[in-house]
PDB file of N, CA, C and O in Angstrom:
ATOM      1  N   UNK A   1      -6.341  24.002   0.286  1.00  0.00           N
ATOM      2  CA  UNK A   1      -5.645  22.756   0.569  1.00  0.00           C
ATOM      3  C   UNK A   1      -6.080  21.697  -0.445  1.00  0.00           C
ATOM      4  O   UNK A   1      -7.297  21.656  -0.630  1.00  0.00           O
ATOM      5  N   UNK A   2      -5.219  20.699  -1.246  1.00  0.00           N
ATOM      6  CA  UNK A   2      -5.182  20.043  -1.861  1.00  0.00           C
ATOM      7  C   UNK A   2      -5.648  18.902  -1.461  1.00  0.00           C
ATOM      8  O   UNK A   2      -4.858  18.340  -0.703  1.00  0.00           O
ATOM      9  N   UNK A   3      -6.967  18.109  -1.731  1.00  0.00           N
ATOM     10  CA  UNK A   3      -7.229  16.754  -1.132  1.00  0.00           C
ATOM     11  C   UNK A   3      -6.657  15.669  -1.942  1.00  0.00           C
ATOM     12  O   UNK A   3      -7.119  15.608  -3.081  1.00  0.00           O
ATOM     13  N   UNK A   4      -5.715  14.748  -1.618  1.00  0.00           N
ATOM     14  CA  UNK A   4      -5.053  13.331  -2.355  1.00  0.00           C
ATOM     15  C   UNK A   4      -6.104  12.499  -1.779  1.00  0.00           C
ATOM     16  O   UNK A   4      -6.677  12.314  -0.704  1.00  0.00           O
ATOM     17  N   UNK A   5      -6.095  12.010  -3.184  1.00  0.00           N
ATOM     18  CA  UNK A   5      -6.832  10.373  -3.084  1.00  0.00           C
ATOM     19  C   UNK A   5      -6.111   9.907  -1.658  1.00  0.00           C
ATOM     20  O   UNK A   5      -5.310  10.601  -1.032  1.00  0.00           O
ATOM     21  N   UNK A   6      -6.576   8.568  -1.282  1.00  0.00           N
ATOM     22  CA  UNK A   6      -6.493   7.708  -0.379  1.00  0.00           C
ATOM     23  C   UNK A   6      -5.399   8.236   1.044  1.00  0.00           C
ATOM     24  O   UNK A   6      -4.653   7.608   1.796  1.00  0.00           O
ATOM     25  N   UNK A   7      -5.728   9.512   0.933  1.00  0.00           N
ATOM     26  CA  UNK A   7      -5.119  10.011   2.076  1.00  0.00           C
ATOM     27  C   UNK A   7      -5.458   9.489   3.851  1.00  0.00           C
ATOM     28  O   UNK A   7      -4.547   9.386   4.671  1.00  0.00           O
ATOM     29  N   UNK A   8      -7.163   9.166   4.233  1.00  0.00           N
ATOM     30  CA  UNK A   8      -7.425   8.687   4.894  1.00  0.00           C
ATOM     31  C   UNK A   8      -6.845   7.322   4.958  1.00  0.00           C
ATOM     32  O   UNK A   8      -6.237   6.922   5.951  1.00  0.00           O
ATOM     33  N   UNK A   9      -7.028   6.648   3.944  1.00  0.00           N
ATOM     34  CA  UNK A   9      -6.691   5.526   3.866  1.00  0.00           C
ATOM     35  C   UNK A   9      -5.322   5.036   4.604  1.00  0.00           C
ATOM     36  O   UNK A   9      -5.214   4.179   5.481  1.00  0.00           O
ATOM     37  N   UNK A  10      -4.114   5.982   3.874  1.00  0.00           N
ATOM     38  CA  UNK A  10      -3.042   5.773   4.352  1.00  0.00           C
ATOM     39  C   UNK A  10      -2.723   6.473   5.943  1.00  0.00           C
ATOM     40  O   UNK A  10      -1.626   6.510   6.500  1.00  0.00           O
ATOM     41  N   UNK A  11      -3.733   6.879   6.346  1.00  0.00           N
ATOM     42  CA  UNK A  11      -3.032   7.182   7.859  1.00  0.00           C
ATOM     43  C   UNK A  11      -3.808   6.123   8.257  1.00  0.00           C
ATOM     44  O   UNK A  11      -3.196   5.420   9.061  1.00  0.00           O
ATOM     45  N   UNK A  12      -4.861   5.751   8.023  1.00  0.00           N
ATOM     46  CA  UNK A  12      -5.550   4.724   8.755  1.00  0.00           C
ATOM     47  C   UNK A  12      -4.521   3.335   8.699  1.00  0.00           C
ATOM     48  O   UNK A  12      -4.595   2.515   9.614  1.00  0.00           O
ATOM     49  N   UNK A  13      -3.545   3.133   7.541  1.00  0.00           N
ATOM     50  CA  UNK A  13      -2.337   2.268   7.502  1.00  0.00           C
ATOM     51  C   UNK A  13      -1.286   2.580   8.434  1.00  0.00           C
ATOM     52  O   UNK A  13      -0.614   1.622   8.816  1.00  0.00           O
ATOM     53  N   UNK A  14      -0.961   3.900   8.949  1.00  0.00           N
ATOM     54  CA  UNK A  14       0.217   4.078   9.481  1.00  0.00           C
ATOM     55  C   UNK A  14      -0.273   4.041  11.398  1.00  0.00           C
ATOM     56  O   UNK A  14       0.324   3.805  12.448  1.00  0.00           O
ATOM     57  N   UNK A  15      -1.668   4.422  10.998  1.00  0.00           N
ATOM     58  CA  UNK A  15      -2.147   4.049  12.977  1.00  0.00           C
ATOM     59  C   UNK A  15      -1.890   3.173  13.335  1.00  0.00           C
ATOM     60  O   UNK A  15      -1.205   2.805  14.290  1.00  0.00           O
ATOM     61  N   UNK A  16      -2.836   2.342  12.011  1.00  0.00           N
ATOM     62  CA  UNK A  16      -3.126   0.756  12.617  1.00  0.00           C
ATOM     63  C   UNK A  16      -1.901  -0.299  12.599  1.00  0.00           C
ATOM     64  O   UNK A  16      -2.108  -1.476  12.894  1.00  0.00           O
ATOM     65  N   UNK A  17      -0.552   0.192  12.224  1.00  0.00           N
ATOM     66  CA  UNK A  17       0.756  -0.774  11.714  1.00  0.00           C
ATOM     67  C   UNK A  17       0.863  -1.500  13.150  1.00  0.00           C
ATOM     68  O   UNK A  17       0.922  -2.729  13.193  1.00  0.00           O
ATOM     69  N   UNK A  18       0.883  -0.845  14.136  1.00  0.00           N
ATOM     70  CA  UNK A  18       1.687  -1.916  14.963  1.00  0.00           C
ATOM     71  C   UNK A  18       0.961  -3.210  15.332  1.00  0.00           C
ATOM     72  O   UNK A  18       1.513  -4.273  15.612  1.00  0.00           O
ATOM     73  N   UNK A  19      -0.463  -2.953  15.289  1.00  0.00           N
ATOM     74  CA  UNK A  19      -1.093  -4.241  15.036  1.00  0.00           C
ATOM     75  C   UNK A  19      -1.136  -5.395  13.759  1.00  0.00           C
ATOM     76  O   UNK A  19      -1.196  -6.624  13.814  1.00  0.00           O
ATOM     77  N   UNK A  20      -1.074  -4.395  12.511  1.00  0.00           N
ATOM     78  CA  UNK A  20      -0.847  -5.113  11.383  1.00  0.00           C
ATOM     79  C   UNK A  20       0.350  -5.978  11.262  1.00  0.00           C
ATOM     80  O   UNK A  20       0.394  -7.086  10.729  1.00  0.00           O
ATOM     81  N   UNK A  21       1.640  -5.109  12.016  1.00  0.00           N
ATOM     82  CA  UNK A  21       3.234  -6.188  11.755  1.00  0.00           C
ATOM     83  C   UNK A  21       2.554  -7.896  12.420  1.00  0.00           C
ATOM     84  O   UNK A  21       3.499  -8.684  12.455  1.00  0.00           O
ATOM     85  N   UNK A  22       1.514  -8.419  12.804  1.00  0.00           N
ATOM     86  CA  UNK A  22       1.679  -9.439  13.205  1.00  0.00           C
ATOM     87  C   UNK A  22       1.351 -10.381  12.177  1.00  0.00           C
ATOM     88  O   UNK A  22       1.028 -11.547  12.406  1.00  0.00           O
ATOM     89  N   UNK A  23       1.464  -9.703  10.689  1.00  0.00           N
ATOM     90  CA  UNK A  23       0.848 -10.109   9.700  1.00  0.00           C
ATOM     91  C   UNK A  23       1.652  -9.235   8.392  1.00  0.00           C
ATOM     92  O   UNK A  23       0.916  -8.845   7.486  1.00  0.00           O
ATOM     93  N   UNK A  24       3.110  -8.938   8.297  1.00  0.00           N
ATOM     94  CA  UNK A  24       3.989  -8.921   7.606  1.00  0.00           C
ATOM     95  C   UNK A  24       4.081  -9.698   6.261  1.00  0.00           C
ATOM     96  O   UNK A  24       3.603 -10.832   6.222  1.00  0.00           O
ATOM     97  N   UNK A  25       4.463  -9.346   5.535  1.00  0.00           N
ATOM     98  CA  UNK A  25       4.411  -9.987   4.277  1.00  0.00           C
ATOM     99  C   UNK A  25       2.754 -10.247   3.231  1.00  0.00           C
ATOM    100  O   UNK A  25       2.764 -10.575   2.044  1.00  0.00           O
ATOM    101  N   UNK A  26       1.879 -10.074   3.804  1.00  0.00           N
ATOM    102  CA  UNK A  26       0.384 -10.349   3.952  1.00  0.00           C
ATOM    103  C   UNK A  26      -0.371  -9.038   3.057  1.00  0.00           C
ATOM    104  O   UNK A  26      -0.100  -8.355   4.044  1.00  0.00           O
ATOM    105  N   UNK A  27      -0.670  -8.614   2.649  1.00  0.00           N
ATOM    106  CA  UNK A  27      -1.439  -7.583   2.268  1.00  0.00           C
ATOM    107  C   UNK A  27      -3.214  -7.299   2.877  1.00  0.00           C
ATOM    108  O   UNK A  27      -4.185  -8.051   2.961  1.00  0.00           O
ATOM    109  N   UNK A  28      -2.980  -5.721   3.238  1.00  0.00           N
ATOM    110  CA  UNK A  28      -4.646  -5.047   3.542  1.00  0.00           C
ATOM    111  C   UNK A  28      -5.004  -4.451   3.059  1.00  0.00           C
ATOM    112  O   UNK A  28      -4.428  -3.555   2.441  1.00  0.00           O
ATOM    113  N   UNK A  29      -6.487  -4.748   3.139  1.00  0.00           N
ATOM    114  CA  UNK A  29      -7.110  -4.003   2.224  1.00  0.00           C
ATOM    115  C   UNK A  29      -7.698  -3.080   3.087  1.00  0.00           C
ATOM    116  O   UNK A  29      -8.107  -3.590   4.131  1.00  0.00           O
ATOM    117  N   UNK A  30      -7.900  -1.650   2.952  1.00  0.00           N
ATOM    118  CA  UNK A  30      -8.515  -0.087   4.078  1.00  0.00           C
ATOM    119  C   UNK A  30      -9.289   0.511   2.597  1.00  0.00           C
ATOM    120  O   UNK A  30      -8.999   0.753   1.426  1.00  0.00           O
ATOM    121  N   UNK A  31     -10.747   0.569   3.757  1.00  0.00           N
ATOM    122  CA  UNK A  31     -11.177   1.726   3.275  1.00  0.00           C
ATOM    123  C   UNK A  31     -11.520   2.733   4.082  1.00  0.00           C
ATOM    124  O   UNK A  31     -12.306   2.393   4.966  1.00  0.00           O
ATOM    125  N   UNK A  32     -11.234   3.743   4.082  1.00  0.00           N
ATOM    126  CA  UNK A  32     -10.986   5.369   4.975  1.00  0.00           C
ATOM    127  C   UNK A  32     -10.498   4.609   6.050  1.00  0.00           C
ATOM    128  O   UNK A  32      -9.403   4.052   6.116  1.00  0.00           O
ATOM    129  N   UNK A  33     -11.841   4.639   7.304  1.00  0.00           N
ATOM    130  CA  UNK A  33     -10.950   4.253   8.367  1.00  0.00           C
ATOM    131  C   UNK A  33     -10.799   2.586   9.103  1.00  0.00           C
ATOM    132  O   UNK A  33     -10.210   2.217  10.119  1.00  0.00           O
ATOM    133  N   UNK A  34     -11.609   1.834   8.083  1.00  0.00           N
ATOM    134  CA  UNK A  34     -11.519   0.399   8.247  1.00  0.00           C
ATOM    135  C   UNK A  34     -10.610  -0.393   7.455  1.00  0.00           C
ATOM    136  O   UNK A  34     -10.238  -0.145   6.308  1.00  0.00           O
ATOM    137  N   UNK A  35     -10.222  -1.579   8.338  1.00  0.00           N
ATOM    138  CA  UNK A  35      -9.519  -2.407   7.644  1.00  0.00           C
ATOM    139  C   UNK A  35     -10.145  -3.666   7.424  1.00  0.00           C
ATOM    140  O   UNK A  35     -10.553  -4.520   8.211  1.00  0.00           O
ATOM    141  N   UNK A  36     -10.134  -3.604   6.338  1.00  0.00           N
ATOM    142  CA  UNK A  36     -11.750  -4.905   5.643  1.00  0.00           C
ATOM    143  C   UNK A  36     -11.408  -6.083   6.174  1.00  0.00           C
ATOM    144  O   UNK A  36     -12.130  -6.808   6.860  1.00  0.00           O
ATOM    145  N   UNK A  37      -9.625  -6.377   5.655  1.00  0.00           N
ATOM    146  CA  UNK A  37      -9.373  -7.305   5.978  1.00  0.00           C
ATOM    147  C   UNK A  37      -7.917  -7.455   5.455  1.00  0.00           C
ATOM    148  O   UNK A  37      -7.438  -6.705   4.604  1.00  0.00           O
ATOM    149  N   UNK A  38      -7.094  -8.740   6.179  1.00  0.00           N
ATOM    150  CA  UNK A  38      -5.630  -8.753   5.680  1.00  0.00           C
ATOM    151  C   UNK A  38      -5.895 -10.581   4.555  1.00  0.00           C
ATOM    152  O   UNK A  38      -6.591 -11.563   4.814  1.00  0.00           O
ATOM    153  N   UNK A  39      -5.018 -10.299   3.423  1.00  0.00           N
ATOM    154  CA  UNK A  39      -5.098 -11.470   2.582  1.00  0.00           C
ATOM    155  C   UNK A  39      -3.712 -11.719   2.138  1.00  0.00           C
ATOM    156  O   UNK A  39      -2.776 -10.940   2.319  1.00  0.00           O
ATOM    157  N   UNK A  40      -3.621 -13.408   1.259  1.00  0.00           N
ATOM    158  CA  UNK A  40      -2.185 -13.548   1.787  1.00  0.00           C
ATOM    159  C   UNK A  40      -1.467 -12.827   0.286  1.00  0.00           C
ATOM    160  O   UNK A  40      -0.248 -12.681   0.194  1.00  0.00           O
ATOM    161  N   UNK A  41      -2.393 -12.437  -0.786  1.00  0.00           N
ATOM    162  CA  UNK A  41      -2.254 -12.350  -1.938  1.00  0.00           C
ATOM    163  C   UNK A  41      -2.663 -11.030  -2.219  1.00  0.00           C
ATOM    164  O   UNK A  41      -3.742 -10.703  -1.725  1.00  0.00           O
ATOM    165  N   UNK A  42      -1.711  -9.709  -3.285  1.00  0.00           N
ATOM    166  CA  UNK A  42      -2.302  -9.073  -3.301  1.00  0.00           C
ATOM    167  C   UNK A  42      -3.336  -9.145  -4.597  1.00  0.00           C
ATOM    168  O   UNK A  42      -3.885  -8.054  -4.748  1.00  0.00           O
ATOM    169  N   UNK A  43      -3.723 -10.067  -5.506  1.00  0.00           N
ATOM    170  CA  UNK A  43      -4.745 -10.309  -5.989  1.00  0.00           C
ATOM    171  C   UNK A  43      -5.640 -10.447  -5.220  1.00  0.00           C
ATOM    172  O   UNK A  43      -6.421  -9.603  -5.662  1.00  0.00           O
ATOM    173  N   UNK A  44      -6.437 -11.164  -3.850  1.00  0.00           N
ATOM    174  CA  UNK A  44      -7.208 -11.298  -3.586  1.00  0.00           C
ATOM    175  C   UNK A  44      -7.536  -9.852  -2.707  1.00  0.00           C
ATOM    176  O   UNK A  44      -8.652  -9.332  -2.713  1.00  0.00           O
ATOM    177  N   UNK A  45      -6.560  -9.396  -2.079  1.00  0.00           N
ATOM    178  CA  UNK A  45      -7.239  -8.298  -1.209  1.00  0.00           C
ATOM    179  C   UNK A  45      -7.680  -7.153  -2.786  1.00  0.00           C
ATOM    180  O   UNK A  45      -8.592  -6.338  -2.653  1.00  0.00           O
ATOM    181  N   UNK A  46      -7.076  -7.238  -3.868  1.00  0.00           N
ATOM    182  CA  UNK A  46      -7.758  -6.288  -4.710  1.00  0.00           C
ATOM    183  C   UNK A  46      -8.954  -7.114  -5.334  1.00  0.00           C
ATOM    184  O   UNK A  46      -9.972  -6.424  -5.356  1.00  0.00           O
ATOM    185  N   UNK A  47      -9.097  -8.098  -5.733  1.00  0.00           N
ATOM    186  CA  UNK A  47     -10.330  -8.490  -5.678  1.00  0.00           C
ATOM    187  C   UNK A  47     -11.865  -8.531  -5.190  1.00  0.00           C
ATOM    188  O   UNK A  47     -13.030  -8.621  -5.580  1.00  0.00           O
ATOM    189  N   UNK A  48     -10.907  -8.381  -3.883  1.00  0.00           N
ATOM    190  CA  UNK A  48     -12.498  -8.142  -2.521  1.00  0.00           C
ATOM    191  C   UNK A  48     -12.675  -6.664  -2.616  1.00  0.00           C
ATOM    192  O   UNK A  48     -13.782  -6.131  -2.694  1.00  0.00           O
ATOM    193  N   UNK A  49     -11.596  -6.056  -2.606  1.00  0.00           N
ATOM    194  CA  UNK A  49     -11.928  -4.329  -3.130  1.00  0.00           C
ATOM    195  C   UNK A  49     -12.595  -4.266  -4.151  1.00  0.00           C
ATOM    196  O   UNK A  49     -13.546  -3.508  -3.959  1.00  0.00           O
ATOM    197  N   UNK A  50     -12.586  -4.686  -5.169  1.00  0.00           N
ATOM    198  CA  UNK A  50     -12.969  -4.217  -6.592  1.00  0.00           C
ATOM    199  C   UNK A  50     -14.303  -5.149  -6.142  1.00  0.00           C
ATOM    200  O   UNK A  50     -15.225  -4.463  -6.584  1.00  0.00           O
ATOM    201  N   UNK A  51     -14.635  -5.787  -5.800  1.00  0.00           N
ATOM    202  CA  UNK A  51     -16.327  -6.952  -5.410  1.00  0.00           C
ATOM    203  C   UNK A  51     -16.584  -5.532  -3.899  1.00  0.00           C
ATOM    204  O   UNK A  51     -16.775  -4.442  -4.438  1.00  0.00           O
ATOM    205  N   UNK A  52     -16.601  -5.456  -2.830  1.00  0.00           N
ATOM    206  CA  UNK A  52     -17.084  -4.493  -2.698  1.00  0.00           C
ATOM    207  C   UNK A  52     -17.187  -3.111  -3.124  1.00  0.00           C
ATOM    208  O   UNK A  52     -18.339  -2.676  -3.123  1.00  0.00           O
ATOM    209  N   UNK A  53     -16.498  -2.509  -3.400  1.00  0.00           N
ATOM    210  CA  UNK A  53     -16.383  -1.421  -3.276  1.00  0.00           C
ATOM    211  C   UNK A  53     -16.520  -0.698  -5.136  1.00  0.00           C
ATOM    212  O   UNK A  53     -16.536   0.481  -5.490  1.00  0.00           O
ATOM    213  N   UNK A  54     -16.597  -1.974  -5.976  1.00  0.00           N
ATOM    214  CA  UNK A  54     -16.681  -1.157  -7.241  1.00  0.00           C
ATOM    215  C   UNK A  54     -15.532  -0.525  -7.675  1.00  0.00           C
ATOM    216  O   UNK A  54     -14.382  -0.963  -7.719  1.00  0.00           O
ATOM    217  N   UNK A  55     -16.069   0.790  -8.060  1.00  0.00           N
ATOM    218  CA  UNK A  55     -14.763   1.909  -8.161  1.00  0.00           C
ATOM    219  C   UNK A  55     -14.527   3.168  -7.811  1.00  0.00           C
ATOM    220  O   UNK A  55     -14.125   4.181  -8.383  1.00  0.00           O
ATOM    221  N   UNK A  56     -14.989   2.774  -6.365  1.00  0.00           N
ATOM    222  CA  UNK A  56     -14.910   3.943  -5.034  1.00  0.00           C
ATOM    223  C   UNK A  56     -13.168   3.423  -4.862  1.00  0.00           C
ATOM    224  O   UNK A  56     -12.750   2.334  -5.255  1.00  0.00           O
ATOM    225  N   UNK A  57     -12.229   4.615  -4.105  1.00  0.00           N
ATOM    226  CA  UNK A  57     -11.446   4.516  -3.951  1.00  0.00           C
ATOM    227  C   UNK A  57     -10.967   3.551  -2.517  1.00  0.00           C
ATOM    228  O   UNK A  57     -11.602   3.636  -1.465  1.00  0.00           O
ATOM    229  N   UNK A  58      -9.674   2.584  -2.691  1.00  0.00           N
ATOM    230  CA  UNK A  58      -9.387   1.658  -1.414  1.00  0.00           C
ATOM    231  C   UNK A  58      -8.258   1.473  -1.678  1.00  0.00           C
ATOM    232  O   UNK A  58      -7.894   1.696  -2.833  1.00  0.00           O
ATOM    233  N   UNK A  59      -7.357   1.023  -0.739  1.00  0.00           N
ATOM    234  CA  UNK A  59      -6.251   0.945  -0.330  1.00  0.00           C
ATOM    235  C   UNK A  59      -5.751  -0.729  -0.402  1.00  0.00           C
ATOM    236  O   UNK A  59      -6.113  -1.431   0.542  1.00  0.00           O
ATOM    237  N   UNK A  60      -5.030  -1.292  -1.369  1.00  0.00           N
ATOM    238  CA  UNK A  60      -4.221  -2.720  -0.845  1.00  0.00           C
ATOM    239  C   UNK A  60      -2.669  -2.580  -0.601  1.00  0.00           C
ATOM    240  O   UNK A  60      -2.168  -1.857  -1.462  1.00  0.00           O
ATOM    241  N   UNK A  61      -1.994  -2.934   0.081  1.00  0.00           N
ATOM    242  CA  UNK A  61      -0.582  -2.231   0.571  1.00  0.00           C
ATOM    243  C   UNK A  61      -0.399  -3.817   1.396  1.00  0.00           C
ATOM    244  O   UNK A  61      -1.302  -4.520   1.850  1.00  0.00           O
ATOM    245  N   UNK A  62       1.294  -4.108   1.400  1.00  0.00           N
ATOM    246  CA  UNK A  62       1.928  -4.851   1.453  1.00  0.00           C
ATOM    247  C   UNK A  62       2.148  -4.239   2.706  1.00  0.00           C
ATOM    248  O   UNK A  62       2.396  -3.051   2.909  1.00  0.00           O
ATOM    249  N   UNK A  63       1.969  -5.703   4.024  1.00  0.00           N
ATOM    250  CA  UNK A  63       2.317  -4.876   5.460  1.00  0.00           C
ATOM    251  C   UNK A  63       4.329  -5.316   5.536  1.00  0.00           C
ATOM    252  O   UNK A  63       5.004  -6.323   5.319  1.00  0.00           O
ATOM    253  N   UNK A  64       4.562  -4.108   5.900  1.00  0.00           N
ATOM    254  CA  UNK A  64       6.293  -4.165   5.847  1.00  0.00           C
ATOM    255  C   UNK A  64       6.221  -3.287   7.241  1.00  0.00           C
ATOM    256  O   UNK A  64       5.541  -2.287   7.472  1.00  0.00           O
ATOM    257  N   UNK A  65       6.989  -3.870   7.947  1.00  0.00           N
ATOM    258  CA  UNK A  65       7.671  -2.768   9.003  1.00  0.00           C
ATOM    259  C   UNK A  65       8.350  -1.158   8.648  1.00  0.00           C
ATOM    260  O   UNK A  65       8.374  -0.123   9.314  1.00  0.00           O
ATOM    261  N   UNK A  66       8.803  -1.460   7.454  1.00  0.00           N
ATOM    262  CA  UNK A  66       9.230  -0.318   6.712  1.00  0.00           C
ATOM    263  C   UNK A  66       8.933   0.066   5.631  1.00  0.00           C
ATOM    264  O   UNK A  66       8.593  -0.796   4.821  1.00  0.00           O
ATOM    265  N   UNK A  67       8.946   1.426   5.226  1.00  0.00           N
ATOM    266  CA  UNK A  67       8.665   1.642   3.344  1.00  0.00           C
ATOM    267  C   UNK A  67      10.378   1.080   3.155  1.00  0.00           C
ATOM    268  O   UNK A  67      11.472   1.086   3.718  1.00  0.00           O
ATOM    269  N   UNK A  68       9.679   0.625   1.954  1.00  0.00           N
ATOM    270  CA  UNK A  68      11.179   0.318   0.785  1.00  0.00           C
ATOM    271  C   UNK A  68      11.889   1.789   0.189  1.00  0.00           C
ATOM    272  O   UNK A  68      11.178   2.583  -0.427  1.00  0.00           O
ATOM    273  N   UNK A  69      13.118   2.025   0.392  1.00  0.00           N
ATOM    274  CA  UNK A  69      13.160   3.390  -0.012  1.00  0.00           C
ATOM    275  C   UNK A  69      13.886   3.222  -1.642  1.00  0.00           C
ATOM    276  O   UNK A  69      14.357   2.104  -1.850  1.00  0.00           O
ATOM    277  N   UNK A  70      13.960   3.835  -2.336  1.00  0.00           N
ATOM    278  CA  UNK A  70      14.165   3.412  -3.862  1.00  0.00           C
ATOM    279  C   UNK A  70      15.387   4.592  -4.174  1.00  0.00           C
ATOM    280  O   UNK A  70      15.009   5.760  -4.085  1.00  0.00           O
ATOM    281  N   UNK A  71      16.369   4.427  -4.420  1.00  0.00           N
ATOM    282  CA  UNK A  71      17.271   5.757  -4.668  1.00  0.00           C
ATOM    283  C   UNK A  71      17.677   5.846  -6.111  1.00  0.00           C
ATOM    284  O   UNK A  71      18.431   5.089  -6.723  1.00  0.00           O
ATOM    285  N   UNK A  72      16.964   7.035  -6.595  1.00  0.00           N
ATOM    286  CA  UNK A  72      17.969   7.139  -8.048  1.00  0.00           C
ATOM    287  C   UNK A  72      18.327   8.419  -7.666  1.00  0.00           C
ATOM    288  O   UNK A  72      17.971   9.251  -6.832  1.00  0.00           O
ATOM    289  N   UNK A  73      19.739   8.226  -9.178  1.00  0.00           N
ATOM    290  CA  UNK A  73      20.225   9.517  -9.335  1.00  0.00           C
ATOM    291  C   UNK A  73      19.972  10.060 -10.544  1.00  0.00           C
ATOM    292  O   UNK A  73      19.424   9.432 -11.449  1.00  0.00           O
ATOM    293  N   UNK A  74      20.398  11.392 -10.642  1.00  0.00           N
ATOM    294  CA  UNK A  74      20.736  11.597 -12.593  1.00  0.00           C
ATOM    295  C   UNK A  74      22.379  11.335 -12.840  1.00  0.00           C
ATOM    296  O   UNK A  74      22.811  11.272 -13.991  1.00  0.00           O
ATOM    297  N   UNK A  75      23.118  11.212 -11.867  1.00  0.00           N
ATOM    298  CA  UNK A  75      24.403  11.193 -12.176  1.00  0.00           C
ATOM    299  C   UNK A  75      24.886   9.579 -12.884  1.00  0.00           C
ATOM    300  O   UNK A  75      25.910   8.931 -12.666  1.00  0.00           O
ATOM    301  N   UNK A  76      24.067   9.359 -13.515  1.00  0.00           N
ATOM    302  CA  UNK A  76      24.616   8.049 -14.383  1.00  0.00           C
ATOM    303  C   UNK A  76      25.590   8.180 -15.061  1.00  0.00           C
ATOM    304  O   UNK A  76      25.648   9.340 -15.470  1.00  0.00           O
ATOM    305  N   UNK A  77      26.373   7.600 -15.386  1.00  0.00           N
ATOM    306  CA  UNK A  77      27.309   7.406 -16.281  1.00  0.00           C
ATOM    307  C   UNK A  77      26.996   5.915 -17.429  1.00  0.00           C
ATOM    308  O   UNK A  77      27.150   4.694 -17.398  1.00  0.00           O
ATOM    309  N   UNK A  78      26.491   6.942 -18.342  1.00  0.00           N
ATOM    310  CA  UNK A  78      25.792   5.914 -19.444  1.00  0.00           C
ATOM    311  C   UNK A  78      27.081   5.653 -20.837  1.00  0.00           C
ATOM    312  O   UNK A  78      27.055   4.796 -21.721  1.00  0.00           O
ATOM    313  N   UNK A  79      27.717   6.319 -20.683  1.00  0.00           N
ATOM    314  CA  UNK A  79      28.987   5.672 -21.563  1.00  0.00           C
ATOM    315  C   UNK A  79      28.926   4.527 -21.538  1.00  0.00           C
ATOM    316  O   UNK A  79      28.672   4.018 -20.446  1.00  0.00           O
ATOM    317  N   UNK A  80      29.147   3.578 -22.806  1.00  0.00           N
ATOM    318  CA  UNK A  80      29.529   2.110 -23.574  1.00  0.00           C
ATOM    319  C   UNK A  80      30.510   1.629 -22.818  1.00  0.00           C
ATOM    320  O   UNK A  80      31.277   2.531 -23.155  1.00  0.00           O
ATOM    321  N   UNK A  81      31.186   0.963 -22.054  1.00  0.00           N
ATOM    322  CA  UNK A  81      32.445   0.998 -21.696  1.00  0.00           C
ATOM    323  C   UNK A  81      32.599  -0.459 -22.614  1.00  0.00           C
ATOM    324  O   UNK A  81      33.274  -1.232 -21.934  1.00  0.00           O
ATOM    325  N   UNK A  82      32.194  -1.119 -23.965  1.00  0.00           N
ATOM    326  CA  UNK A  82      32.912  -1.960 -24.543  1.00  0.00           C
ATOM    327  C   UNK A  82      33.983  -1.684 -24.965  1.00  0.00           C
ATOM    328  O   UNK A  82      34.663  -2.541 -25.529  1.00  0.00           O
TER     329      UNK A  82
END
């Protein structure tokens, strides 16, 4: 089995959401299974990561009720139409 980086991290994001939505728009910072803290900037929650934690692995993530879903295709149509 393959271990991904910040895998703890991110379930420890998807437990803890329904408490986090009270703080939407806000960014947290998790490491494994704590949440250090929520900041209103994601400069500062990576800041306090990078001042504790060095360059052990941590989590800053934008609290959204939802992931943003992103859709591409290959079916572009890149023809000039001038």
């Amino acid at each position: 089995m393959t271990v991904m980086h910040l895998d703890q991290e991110i379930r420890t994001y998807n437990t803890k959401l329904p408490d986090l939505l009270a703080s939407v728009g806000k960014f947290v910072l998790i490491k494994a299974d704590e949440v250090v803290g929520i900041y209103d900037t994601y400069a500062d929650a990576l800041q306090i990561g990078y001042d504790r934690f060095k360059l052990e692995p941590f989590l800053v993530k934008q609290i959204a009720p939802a992931e943003k879903v992103h859709f591409f295709t290959r079916e572009l149509d890149l023809a000039c139409r001038a």
